[in-house]
N, C-alpha and C positions, 0 to 999 in steps of 0.2 A: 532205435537209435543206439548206437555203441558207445560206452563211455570210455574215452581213452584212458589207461594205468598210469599211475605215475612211476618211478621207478622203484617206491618202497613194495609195491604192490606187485609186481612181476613175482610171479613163482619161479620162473627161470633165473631170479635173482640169488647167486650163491651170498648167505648169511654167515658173514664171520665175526671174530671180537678178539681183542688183545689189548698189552698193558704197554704204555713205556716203563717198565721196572726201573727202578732207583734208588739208591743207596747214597748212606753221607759218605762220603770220602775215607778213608783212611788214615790221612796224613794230613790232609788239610780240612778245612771250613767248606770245602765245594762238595761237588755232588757226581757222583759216578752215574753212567746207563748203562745197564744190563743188553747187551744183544747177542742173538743166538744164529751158530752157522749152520746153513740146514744145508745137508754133503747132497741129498737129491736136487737142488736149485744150485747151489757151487754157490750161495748168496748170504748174504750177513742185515741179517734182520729185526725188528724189536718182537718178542712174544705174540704168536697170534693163531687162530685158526678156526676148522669151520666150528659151528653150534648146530650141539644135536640138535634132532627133532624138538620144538615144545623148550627149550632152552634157551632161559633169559639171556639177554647180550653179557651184561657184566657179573653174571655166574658162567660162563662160557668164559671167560677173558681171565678169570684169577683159576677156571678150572687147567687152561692153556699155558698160563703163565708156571702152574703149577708143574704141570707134563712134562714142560721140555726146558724150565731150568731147574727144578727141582723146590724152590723157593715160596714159600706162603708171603701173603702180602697184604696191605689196607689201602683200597681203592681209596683216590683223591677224586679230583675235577672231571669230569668227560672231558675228553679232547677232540680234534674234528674228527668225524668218518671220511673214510677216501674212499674212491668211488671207482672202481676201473674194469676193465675187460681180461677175464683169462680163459682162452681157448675160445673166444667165441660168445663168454657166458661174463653177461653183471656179475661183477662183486660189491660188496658193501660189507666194509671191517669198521665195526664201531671200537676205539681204542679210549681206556682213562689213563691218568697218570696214576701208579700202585708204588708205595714205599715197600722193597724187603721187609720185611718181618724176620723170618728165620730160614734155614735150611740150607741143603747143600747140594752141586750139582753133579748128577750123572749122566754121561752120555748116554745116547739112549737110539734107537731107530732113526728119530728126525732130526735130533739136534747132539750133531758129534763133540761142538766146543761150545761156550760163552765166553764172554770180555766183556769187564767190566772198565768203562773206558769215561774219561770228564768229555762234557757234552760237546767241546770243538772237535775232540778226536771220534768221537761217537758220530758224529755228522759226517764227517770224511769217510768211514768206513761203512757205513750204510750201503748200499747196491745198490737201491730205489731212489731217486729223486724225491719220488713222495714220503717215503718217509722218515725226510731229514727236516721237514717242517714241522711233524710229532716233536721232535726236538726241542723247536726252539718254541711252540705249544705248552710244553711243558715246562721249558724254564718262566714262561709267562704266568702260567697258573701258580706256578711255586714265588711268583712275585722276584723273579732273580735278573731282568734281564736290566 
């Protein structure tokens, strides 16, 4: 008898992780997102990517977060995983909410700019549908909505 996989289970399942990064404001009492443009997708994104081999999700996720905006951070809440198809192939990007810590950004191979942007303009500039609900995830965790 065959036991059918669930989907966490699929080996053909590509394994991602990433942060919503965020910062208190500058100027006011609110709260900035960090999102990074990657020039190979033309797309505007929050922090994420795949995990190595044997690499926990949320050491993957501040090591990503790390890469491509240059920024250290302290993971919050887990927030939802999303779930989708690329090329063919499952994905599953497990995402927490991470406050900045410190650090500065350099363009770099994948990620040419960042904008730090308050969370309705941060929603508008997203590319993905799905991950303009990280968003508002996150101001839910942070108790802001």
């Amino acid at each position: 008898m065959t036991v059918p996989q669930c989907p966490d289970d699929d080996t053909d399942t590509v394994l991602a992780a990433g942060c919503v990064l965020w910062r208190r404001a500058l100027l006011d009492d609110g709260l900035e997102i960090c999102l990074v443009h990657r020039p190979k997708y033309g797309d505007w994104s929050h922090p994420k990517g795949k995990l190595k081999r044997g690499e926990a999700p949320l050491a993957g996720a501040l090591r990503e977060v790390r890469e491509e905006t240059g920024h250290d951070c302290a993971p919050g809440a887990a927030l939802p995983t999303m779930r989708y198809t690329v090329n063919g192939r499952p994905k599953k990007v497990s995402y927490w909410a991470a406050e900045a810590t410190s650090g500065a950004f350099l363009p770099n191979r994948e990620v040419d700019r960042i904008l730090w942007l308050p969370p309705v303009a941060a929603r508008n500039r997203l590319t993905q549908p799905r991950d303009r609900t990280l968003v508002d995830a996150l101001l839910d965790a942070l108790h802001m909505t």
